[in-house]
N, C-alpha and C positions, 0 to 999 in steps of 0.2 A: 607477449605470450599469446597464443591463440588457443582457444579449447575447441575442439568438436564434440557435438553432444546427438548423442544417437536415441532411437525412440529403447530405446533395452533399456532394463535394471542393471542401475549401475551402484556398486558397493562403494560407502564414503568411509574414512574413522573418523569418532571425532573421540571425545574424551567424556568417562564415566560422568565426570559434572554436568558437561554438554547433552549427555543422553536423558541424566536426570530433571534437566530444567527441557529437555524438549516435550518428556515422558509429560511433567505438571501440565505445560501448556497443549498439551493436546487433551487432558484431560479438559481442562478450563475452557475450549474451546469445541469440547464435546465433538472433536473428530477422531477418525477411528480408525488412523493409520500417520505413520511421522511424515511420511509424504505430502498426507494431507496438510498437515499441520504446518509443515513450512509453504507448504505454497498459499496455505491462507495470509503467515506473516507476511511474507512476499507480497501478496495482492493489499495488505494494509499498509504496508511499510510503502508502497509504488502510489496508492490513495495520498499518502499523508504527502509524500513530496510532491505530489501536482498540486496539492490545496496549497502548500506552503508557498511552490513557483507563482502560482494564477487564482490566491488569496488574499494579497497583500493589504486588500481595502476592505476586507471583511469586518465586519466592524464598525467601521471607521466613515464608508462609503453607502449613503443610503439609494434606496433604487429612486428612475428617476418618476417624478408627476409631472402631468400635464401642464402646471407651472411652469416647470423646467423650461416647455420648449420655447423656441424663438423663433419668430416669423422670419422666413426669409420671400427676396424676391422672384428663387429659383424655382 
């Protein structure tokens, strides 16, 4: 399936629960339009999967010191 998405306002449905748990989180998230609101999940929800791709050592992985290195003859 291919969508085209143009710069317009574009009308979505989604369902009365849907609009209720949107209505909360825009509240909670003190934005001041449902637009905003999902494009801020959006921007968190796209945050959370690059930390999860190119975090895996967080944690776990300390950074390195000048112990670390190794003399080379290069």
């Amino acid at each position: 399936m291919h969508f085209l998405m143009s710069t317009a306002d574009t009308s979505i449905r989604v369902s009365r629960e849907t609009l209720r748990d949107l209505e909360q989180l825009r509240r909670a998230f003190q934005t001041s339009t449902a637009d905003e609101t999902i494009r801020k999940l959006i921007r968190e929800r796209h945050t959370a999967a690059l930390s999860r791709m190119f975090g895996s050592g967080k944690g776990k992985v300390r950074p390195f010191t000048e112990a670390d290195r190794v003399d080379s003859h290069y």
